[in-house]
C-alpha positions as a printed NumPy array, in Angstrom:
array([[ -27.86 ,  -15.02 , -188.788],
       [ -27.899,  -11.846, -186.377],
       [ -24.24 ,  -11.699, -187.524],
       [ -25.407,  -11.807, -191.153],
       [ -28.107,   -9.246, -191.036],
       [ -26.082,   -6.74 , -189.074],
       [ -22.845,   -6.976, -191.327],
       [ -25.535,   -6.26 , -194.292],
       [ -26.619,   -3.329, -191.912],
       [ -23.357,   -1.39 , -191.284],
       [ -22.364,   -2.09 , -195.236],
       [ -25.224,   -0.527, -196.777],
       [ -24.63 ,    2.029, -194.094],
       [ -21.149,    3.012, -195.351],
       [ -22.398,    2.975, -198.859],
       [ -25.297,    4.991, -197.985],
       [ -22.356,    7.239, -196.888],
       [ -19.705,    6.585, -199.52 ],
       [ -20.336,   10.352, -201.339],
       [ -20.269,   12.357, -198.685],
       [ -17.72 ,   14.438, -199.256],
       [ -15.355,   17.31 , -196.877],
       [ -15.106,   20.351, -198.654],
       [ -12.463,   22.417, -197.171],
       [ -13.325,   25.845, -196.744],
       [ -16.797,   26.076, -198.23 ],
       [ -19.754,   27.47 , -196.54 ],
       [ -21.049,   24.003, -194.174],
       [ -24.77 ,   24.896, -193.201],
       [ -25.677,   23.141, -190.098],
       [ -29.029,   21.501, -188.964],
       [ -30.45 ,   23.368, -186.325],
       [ -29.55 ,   26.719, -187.173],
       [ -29.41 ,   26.656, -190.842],
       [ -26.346,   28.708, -190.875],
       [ -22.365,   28.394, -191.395],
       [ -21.517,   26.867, -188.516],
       [ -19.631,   28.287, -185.742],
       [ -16.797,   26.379, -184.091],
       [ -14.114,   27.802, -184.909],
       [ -10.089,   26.936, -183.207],
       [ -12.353,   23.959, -181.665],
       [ -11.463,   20.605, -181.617],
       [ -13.781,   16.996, -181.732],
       [ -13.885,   14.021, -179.455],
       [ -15.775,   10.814, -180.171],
       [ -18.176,    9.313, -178.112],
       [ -20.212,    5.943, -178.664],
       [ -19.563,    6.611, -182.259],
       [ -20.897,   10.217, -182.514],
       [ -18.546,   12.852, -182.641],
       [ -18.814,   16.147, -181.603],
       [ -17.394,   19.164, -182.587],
       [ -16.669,   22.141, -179.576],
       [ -15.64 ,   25.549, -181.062],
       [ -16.023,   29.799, -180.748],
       [ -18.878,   31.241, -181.576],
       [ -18.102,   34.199, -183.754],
       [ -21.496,   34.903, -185.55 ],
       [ -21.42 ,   38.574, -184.364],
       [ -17.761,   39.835, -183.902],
       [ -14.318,   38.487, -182.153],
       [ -16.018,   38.81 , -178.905],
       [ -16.915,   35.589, -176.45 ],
       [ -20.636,   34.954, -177.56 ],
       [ -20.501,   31.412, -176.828],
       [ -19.225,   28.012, -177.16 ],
       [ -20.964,   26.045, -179.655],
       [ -21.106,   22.093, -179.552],
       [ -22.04 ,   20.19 , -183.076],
       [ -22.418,   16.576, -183.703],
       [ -21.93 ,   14.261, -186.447],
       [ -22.435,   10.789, -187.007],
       [ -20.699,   11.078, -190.839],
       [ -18.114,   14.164, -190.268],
       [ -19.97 ,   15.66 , -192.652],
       [ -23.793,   16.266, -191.736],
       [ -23.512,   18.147, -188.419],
       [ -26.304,   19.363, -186.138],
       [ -26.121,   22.006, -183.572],
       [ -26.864,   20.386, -180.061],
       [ -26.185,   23.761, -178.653],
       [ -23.968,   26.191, -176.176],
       [ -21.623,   24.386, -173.699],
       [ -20.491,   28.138, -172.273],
       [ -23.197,   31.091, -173.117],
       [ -22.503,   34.606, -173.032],
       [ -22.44 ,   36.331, -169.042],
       [ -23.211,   39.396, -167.924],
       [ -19.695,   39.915, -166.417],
       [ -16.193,   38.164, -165.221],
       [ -14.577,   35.73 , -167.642],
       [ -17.297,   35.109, -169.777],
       [ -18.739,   38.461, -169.954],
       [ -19.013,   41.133, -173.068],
       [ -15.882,   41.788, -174.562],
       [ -13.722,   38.951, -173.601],
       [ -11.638,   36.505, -175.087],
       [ -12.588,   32.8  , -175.065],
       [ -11.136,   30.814, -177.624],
       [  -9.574,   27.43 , -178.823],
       [ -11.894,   25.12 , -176.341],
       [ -10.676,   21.363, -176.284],
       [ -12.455,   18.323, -174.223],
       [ -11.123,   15.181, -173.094],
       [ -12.814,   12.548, -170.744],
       [ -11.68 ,   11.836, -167.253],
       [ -12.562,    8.199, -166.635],
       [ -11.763,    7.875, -162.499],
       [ -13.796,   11.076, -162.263],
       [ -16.37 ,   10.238, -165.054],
       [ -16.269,   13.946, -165.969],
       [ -15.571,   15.864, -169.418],
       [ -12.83 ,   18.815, -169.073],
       [ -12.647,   21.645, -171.234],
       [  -9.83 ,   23.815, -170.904],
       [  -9.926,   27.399, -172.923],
       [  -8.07 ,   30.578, -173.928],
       [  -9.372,   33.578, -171.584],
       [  -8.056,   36.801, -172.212],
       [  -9.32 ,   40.42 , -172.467],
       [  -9.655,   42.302, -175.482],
       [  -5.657,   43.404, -175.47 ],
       [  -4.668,   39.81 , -175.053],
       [  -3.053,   41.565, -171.625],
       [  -4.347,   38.479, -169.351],
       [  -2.847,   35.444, -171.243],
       [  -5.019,   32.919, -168.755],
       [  -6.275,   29.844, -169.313],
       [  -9.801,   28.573, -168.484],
       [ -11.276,   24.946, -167.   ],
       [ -15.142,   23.773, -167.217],
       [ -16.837,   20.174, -166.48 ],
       [ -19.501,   18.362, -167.399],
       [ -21.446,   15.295, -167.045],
       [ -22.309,   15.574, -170.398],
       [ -20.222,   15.789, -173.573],
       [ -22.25 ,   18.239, -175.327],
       [ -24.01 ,   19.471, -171.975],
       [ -23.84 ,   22.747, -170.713],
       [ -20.522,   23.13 , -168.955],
       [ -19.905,   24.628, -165.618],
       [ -17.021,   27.162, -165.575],
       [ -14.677,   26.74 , -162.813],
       [ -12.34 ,   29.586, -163.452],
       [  -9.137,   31.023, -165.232],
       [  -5.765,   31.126, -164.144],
       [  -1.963,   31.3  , -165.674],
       [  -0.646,   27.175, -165.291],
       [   2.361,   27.558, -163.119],
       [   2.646,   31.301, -163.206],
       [   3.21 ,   31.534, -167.296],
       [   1.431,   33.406, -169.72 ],
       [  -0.788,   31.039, -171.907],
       [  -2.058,   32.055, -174.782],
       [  -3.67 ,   29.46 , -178.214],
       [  -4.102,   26.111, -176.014],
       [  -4.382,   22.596, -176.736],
       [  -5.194,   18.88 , -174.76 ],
       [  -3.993,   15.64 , -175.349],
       [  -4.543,   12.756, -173.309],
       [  -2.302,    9.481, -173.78 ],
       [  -2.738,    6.121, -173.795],
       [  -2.231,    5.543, -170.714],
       [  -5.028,    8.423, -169.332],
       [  -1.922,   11.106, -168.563],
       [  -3.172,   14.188, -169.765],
       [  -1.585,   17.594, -170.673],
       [  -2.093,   20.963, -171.659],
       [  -0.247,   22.353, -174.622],
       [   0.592,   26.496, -174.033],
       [   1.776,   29.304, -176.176],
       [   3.952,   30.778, -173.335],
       [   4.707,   34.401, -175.286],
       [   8.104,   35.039, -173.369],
       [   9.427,   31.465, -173.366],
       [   7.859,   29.386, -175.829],
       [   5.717,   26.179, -176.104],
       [   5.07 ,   24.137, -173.408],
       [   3.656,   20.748, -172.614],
       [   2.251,   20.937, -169.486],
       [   1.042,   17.649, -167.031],
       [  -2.119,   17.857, -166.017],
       [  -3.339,   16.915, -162.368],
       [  -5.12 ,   13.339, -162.377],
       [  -8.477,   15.199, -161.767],
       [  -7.656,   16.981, -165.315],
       [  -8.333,   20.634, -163.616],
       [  -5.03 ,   22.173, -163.017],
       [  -1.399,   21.803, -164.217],
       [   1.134,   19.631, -161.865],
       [   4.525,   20.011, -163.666],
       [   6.043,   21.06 , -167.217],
       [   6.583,   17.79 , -169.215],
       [   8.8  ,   19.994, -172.014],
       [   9.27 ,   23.422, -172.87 ],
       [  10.3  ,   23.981, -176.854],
       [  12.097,   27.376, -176.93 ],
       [  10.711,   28.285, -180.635],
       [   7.684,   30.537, -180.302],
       [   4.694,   28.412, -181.984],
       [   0.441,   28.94 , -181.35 ],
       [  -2.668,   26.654, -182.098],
       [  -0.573,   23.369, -181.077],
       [  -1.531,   19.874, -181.797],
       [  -0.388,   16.704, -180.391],
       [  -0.917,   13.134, -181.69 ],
       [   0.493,    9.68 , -181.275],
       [   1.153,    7.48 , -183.757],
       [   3.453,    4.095, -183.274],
       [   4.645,    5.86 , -180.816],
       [   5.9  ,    8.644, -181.917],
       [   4.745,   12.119, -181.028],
       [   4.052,   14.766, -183.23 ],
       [   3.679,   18.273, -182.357],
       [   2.163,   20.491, -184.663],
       [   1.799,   24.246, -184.527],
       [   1.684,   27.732, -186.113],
       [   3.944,   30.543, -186.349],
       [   3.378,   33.744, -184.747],
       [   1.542,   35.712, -187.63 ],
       [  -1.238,   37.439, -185.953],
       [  -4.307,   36.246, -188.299],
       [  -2.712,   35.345, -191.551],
       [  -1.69 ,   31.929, -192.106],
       [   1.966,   31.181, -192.548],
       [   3.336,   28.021, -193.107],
       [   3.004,   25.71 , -190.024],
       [   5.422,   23.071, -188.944],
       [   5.666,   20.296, -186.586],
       [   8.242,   18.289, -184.977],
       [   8.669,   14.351, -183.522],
       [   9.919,   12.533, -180.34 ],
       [   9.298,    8.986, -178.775],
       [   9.035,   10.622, -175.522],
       [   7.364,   13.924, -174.834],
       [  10.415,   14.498, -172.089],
       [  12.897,   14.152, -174.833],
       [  14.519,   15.575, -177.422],
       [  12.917,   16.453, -180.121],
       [  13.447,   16.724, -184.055],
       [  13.784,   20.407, -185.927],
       [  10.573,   21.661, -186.608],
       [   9.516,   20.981, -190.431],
       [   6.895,   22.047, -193.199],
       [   4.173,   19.286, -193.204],
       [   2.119,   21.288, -196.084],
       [   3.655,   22.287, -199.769],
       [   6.211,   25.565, -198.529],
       [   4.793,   28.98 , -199.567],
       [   0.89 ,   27.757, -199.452],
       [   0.32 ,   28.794, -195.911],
       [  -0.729,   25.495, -194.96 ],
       [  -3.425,   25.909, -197.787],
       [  -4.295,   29.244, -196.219],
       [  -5.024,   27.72 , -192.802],
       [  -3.882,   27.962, -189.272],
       [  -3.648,   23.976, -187.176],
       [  -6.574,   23.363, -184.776],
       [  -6.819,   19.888, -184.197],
       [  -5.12 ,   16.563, -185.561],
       [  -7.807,   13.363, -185.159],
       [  -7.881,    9.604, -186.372],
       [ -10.841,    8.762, -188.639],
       [ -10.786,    5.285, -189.563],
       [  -7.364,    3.514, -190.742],
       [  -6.58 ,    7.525, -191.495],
       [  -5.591,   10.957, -190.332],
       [  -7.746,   14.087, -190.048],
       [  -6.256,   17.934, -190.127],
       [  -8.293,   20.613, -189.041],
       [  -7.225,   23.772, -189.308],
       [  -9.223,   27.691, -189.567],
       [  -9.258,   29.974, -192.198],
       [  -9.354,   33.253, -190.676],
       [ -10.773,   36.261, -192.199],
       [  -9.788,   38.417, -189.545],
       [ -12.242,   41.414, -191.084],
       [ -15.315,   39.261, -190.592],
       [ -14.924,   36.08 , -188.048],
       [ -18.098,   35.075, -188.729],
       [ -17.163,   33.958, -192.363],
       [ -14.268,   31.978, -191.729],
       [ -14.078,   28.461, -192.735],
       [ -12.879,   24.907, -191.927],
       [  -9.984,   23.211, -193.705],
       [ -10.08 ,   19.279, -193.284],
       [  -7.795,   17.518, -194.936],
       [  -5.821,   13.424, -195.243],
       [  -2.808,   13.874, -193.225],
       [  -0.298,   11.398, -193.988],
       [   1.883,   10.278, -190.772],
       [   4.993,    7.547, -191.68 ],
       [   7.78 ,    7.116, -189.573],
       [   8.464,   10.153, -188.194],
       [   7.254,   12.121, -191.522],
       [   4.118,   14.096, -191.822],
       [   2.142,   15.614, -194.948],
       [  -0.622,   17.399, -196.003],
       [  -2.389,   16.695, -199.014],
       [  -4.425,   19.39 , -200.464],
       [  -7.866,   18.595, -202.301],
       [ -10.882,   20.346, -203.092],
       [ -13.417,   17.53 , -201.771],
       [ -12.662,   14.371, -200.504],
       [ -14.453,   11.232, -198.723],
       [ -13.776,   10.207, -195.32 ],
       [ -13.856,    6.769, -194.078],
       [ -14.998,    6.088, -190.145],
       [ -13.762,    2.253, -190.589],
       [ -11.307,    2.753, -193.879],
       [  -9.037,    5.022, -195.83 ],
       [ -10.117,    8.299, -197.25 ],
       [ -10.513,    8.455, -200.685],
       [ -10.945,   11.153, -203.589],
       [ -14.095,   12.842, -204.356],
       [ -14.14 ,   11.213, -207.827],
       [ -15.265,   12.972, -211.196],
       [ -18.482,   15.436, -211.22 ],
       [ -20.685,   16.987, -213.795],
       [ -21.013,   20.414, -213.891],
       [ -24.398,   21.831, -214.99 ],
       [ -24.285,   25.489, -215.788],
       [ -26.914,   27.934, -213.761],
       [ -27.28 ,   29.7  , -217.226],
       [ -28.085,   26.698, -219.475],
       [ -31.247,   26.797, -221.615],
       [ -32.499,   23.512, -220.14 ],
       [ -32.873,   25.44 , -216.744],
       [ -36.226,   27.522, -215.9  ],
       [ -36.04 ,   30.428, -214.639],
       [ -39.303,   32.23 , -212.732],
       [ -40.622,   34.651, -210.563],
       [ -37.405,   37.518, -211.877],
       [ -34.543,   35.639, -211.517],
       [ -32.568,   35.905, -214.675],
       [ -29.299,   35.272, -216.047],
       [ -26.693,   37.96 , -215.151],
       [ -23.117,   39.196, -216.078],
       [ -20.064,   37.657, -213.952],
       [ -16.717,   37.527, -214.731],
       [ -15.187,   34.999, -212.789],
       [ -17.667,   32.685, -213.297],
       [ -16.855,   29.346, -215.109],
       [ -19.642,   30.376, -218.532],
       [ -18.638,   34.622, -217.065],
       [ -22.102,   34.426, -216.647],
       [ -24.798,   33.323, -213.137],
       [ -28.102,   33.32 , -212.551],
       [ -29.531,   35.947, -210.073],
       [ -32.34 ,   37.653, -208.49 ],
       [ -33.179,   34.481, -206.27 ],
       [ -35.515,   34.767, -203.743],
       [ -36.602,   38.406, -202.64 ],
       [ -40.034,   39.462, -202.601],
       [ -40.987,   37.868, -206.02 ],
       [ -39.585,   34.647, -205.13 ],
       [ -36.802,   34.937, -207.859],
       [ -36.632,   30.78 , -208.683],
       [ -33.805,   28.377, -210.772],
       [ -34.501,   25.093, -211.535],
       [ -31.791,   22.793, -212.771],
       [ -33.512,   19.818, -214.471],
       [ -31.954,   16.958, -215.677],
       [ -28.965,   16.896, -213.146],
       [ -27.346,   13.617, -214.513],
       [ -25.753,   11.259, -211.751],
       [ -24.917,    7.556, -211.243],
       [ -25.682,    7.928, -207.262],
       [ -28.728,    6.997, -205.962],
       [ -27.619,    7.648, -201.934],
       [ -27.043,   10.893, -200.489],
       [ -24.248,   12.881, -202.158],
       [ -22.478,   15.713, -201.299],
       [ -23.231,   18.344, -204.628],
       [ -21.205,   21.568, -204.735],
       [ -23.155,   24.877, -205.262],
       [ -20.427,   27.4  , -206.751],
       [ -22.281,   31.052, -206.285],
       [ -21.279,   34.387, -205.167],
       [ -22.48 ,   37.355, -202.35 ],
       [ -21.124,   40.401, -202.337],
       [ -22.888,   41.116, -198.841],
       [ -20.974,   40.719, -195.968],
       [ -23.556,   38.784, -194.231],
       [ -24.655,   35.354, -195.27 ],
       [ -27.59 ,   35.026, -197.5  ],
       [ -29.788,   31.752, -197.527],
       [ -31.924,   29.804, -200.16 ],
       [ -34.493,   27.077, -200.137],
       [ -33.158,   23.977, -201.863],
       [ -35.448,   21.409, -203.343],
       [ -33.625,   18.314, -204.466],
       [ -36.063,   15.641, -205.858],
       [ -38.885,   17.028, -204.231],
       [ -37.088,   17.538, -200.594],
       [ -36.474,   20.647, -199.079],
       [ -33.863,   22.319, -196.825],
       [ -32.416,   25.594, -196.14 ],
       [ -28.717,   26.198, -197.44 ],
       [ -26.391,   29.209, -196.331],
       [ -24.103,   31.098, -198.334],
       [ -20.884,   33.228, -196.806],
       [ -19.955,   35.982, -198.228],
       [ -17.731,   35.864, -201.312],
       [ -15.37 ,   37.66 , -203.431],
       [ -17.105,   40.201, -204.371],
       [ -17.577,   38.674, -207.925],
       [ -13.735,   37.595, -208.672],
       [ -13.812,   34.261, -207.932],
       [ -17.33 ,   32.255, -207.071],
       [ -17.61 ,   30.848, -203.163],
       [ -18.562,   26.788, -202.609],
       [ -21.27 ,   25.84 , -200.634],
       [ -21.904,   22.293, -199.653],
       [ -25.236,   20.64 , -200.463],
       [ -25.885,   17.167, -199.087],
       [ -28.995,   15.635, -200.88 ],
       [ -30.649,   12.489, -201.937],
       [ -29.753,   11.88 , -205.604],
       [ -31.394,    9.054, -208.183],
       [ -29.466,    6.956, -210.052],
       [ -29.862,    8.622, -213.963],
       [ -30.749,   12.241, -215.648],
       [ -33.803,   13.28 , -214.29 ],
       [ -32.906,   15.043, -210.986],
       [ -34.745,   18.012, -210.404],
       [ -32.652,   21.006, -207.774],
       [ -34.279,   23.926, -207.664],
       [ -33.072,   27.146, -205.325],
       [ -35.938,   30.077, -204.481],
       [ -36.789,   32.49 , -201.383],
       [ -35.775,   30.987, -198.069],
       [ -38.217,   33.856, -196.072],
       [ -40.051,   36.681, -198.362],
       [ -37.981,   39.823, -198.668],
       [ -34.841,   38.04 , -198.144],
       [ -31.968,   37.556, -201.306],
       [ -30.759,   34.465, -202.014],
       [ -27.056,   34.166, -204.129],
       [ -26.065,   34.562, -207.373],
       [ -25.83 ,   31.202, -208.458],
       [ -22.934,   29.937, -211.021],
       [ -23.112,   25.994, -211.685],
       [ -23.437,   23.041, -209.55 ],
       [ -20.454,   20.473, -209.228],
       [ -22.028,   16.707, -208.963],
       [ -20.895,   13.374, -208.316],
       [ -20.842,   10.891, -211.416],
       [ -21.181,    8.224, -208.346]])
């Protein structure tokens, strides 16, 4: 019977969570702050079914401000827990520094987590990397130091630990190439070089599957994306296969740069960054299915799609896609319908929120879900800061962030996760998050039919 009543349990728990969607590089507000989340070249690790997600700060600049630790139990609703590394007044983690691409793995003889990290001054000139513990996975960390492994320059780092608890550090080694480095047993410090590729590759990524390895990595292209490759062995000591395209050639890895390769469910996860190098703050997350067969890897691109922590991902599946402008809307307080040209009708609603409380209220928002879904707000900001609105779906409330956006050529996508009914009479309405402060210009909504 206990059997029974938890199978029921964990089913109606995936369905709750069958519409939740990943989509890659919208703007993903995060509990806790309500703001884009910031963990960027970061990585996740699992633990006791709740992963969490390690990455840089870069809320105010390309400067260390901290190290950031979200969790999830979904992939999709994340929380900030808060700052494994905060911001010193001096040494490695002080103004002006470079501390990027943190990764974790667990240490099971020493029952500590080990996070290894990019350090660097401003110039790059330093080319060191970093080690911290904790007792905690998403603990504050203590910061042990930086050093160059073995003597070589080490620049976009990653970890992998094998089946068998070996660990080792992945390098970009500017004058000789990419390494993969053996950790000590302890995890803090390097004991030998595993395998040194001579092709010059950053942001590497190693996973395992039927035993074969697969490397993954970016070319050298400062912050624009290029189109990354990988390469495959059945022993990291051997030799290894030419380094291929695992996206479509010419799409820049769907404009993204590798961070981190994970297992979710019976599938493959690829996370990558998309930089905008003029304004870190407003760079996004690509996630997307990687396929692995053999010893062939690809990509496949989509717009939204569903993870599965115990399945296969699937496709987002068909939306409606109620117009801001429509005349079954209402409209209050000054907001109004305005000109834009790249919008789907060339025409948003705006004047939301500021000191009159500009209001839109989409009524009749037609669905066959009655869980929570993942909507898509399309909108744009032509500020270079984020703006925010209050969301009420249904009669609940939350606080959504928008990035900036193209300046009114093509409308940004921010991600709205919300209770929906089963039927036509949902009720989303977007006013003033805080008086004074603008909300977006708000195009249409993209909703599940299911």
């Amino acid at each position: 019977m206990l059997t029974g009543l938890l199978f029921t349990s964990l089913a109606l728990a995936n369905a709750a969570a069958a519409s939740l969607q990943i989509v890659p590089g919208a703007t993903w507000t995060a509990e806790g702050t309500n703001k884009h989340i910031q963990a960027h070249g970061g990585g996740i690790i699992e633990v006791d079914s709740v992963y969490y997600w390690a990455g840089e700060n870069h809320t105010d600049g390309s400067a260390f401000q901290s190290i950031n630790c979200y969790s999830s139990t979904n992939l999709v609703e994340w929380t900030l827990v808060g700052e494994l590394l905060s911001l010193q007044s001096s040494g490695d983690l002080g103004p002006d520094r470079v501390v990027e691409r943190p990764k974790i793995i667990y240490n099971d003889n020493t029952s500590q987590y080990v996070m290894w990290l990019h350090i660097d001054d401003s110039s790059y000139a330093e080319a060191k990397t970093g080690v911290a513990t904790s007792s905690s996975v998403c603990g504050t960390y203590d910061y042990l130091g930086s050093f160059q492994p073995l003597g070589h320059q080490s620049r976009d780092i990653g970890l992998y630990k094998d089946d068998n608890g070996t660990a080792y550090l992945l390098s970009e080694d500017r004058p000789n190439g990419l390494r993969i480095d053996r950790l000590t047993d302890d995890y803090l410090n390097v004991s030998y070089t595993t395998h040194l590729f001579p092709e010059h590759y950053e942001a590497p990524a190693l996973y395992k599957q039927d035993g074969v390895y697969f490397m993954f990595g970016s070319q050298l292209t400062g912050w624009s994306a290029n189109d990354n490759k990988y390469t495959t062995s059945t022993d990291l000591n051997g030799t290894w296969s030419d380094w291929s395209d695992f996206a479509t050639a010419g799409t820049d890895t769907y404009d993204s740069q590798t961070t981190f390769v994970m297992q979710v469910g019976d599938s493959v996860m690829y996370m990558g960054d998309r930089w905008i190098s003029t304004n870190l703050m407003a760079s996004t997350y690509i996630w997307l299915p990687l396929t692995l067969d053999g010893t062939n890897a690809t990509l496949t691109d989509s717009s939204n799609w569903i993870p599965s922590l115990d399945g296969t991902w699937s496709s987002g599946g068909d939306e409606t896609d109620p117009e801001a402008e429509s005349s079954s809307n209402v409209l209050s307080n000054g907001a109004t319908v305005i000109s834009c040209s790249g919008c789907s009708g060339s025409e948003s609603v705006g004047w939301i929120g500021g000191p009159d409380n500009g209001t839109l209220e989409f009524r009749d928002v037609s669905s066959d879900a009655s869980t929570t879904t993942t909507i898509q707000v399309r909108f744009e900001n032509g500020d270079s800061s984020q703006r925010f609105a209050t969301v009420t779906v249904n009669g609940k409330s939350q606080i959504l962030a928008f990035l900036p956006s193209d300046n009114g050529n093509t409308p940004a996508t921010s991600v709205l996760n919300a209770q929906l009914e089963s039927g036509e009479d949902n009720v989303i309405t977007f006013s003033a998050y805080e008086e004074g402060y603008a909300g977006p210009d708000i195009d249409r909504l993209l909703v599940p039919d299911e």
